[in-house]
Phi, psi and omega in degrees: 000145191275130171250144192246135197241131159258121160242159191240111175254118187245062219286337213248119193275027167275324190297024180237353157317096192271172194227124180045097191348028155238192197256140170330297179339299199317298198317325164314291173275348133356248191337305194300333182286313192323304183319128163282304225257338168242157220262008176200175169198127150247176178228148182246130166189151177267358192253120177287338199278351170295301217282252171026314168306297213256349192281306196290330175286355163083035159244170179286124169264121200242122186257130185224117179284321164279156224249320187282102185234338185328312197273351185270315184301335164297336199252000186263319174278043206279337185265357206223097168311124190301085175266113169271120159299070172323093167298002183235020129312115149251009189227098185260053200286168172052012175075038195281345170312290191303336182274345162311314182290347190271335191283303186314310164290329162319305193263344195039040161279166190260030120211166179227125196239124189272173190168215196200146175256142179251172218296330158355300226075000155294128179279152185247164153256096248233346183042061153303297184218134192234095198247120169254174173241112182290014161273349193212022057033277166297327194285327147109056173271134203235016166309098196283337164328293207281032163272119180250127191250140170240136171256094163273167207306331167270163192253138169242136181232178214237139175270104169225304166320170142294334155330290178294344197261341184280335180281300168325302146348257161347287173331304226258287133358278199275005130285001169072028150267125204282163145318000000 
């Protein structure tokens, strides 16, 4: 069986703004506890007031000074496919961590990227959730083919405002999601 290592690169001291009274991190690692399909998650950050945080959730924290961390953490997890964790995502519904990994095992490509289609019809990338396979990671294969972009069905959304974090808010209340 394949094992998926989650990481939360949680470099920015916004994810720590709260949304329903915790802070956008929490929600991260919320989900990342959630997962049935990974068999671990740590958070990467440079920030002590991250580390400080994430130190009081009793999880692991890997303090890392570089923003390029994929290829070092692939050659350290070498057994282990990578799900990179969007911290300023709080709202995951319906269990889409696993289902990006199922998706991910379905097609056997060498990532997989969640998003959103626009009014365009261009697809965005919203990296809700994002799964490499670190073999080929190391191999640096840049094969644009092997990428599977997915829309899931529920929309997750991403926090960079103050706006977006008063909306998120709301939502997240009136779909009743608690601590």
């Amino acid at each position: 069986m394949t094992k998926y290592l989650g990481v939360i690169p949680a470099f920015d001291v916004f994810c720590l703004r709260k949304i329903n009274s915790m802070p956008i991190l929490y929600w991260s690692i919320k989900y990342a506890r959630e997962s049935k399909k990974m068999s671990n998650f740590i958070v990467l950050t440079n920030n002590r007031e991250v580390e400080r945080f994430v130190n009081s959730c009793e999880e692991n924290v890997v303090k890392i000074l570089e923003r390029d961390f994929l290829k070092e953490l692939s050659k350290i997890y070498k057994d282990a496919n990578i799900v990179l964790l969007n911290p300023l995502i709080p709202i995951r519904l319906g269990g889409i961590i696993d289902v990006c990994i199922n998706v991910f095992e379905k097609e056997k490509s060498a990532s997989l990227i969640t998003g959103f289609v626009d009014e365009n019809k261009k697809f965005n990338k919203t990296r809700c959730v994002v799964v490499y396979d670190t073999k080929r990671i190391l191999n640096e294969s840049k094969d644009k083919k092997d990428i599977k972009y997915i829309v899931p069905e529920v929309y997750n959304f991403k926090c960079r405002t103050e706006l977006e974090l008063i909306c998120v808010d709301g939502i997240m209340k009136h779909l009743g999601i608690r601590l």
